[in-house]
N, C-alpha and C positions, 0 to 999 in steps of 0.2 A: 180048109183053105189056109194055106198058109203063105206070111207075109213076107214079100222079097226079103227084105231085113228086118231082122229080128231085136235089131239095136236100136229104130227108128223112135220107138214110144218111151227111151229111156229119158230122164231128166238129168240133165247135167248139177255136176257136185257142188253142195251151197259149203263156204269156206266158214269157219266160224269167226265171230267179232273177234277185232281187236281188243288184245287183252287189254280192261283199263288201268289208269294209273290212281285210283283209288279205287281202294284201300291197298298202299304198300305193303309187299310182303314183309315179312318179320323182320329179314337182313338189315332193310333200310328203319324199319322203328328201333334195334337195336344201333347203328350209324349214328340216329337222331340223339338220342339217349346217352351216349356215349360224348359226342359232340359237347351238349350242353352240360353234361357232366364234367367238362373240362370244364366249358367255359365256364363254370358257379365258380371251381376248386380254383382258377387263374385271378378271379376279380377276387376270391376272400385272400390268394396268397395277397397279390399287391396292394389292398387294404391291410395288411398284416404288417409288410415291409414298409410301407409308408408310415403307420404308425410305429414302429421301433424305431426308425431313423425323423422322427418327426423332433425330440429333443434336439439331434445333432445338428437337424436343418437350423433351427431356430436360433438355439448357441452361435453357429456360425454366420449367420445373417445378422446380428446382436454383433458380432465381433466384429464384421464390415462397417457396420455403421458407428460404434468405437472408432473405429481405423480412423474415419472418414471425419471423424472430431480436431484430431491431429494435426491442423494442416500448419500449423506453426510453434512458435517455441514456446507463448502463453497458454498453450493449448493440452501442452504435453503431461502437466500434472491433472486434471481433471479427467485425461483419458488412462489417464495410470490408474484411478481411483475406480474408473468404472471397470477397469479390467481384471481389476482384482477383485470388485464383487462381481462381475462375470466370472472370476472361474470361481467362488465360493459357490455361487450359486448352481454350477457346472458338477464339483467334487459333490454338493449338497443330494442333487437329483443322480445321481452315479454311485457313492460309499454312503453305509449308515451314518447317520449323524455321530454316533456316538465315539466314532474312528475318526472324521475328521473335523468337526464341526469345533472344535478348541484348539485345532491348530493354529499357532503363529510364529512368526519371528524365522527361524533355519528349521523348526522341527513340519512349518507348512510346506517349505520348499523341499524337503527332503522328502513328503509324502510327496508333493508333484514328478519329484523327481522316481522315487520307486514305481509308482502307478504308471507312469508317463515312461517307464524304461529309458532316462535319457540321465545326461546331470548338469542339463544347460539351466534348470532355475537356480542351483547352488553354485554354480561356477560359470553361467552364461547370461543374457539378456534379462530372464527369466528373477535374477536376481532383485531386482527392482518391488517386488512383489510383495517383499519382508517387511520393506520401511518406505519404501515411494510413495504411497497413498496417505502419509502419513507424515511427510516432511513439507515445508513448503513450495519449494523448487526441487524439480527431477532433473535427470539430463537423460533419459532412458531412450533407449531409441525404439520407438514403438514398430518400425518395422520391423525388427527383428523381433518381439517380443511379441507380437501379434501372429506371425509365420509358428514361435515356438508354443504360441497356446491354441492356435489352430491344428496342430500337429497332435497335441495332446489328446482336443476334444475329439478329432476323426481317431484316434486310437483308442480311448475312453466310452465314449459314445455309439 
């Protein structure tokens, strides 16, 4: 005996599961890898650059609040005196001691001026710097002389 249809007793096609999303294939664990491997190498660059410019920050935030001594004309020698151990202390942390740490008088301003590629401490505002701290009245004009040692330290620094 045979059956009208011969297709009747078949079972319809089972689909297999959805592929799952664990465990990622390789592509995405190397993706992962790759990712985080930047992201270590991006936070030790910027820990790096932060620290190399961590001096210059500091110098210059030192030199704002010098500036910010200045507001009048009794004021203007005692900001002269700290500005001139801000930049000893500036050339100190930047050239060996043994290069500049006895300079004074025109042979300090001549090293500001060679390091500093300018020749405003010899012949500019900057001049102030040889004998200011060191007289009783100044007439220096700290704006300008603060602009020329700010200039220094971002090019030094």
């Amino acid at each position: 005996m045979m059956p009208d249809d011969p297709l009747a007793d078949l079972r319809d096609i089972h689909l297999p599961a959805d592929p799952s999303w664990w465990p990622p294939a390789i592509g995405w664990w190397l993706a992962a890898g790759l990712l985080a491997l930047i992201i270590v190498l991006l936070i030790m660059f910027v820990r790096h650059r932060r620290a190399q410019t961590a001096p210059r920050r500091h110098a210059l935030s030192m030199l704002e609040k010098i500036q910010a001594i200045a507001v009048d004309k009794e004021h203007v020698q005692p900001c002269v005196q700290e500005l001139s151990r801000l930049m000893r202390r500036v050339v100190l942390r930047r050239y060996p001691r043994v290069q500049a740490a006895g300079l004074i008088g025109d042979a300090w301003l001549e090293f500001l001026d060679d390091t500093g590629t300018t020749n405003q401490f010899t012949h500019g505002p900057g001049r102030v710097l040889a004998h200011g701290p060191y007289t009783p009245s100044s007439d220096a004009d700290i704006s300008k002389l603060t602009q020329l040692i700010a200039q220094w330290i971002k090019n030094n620094l």
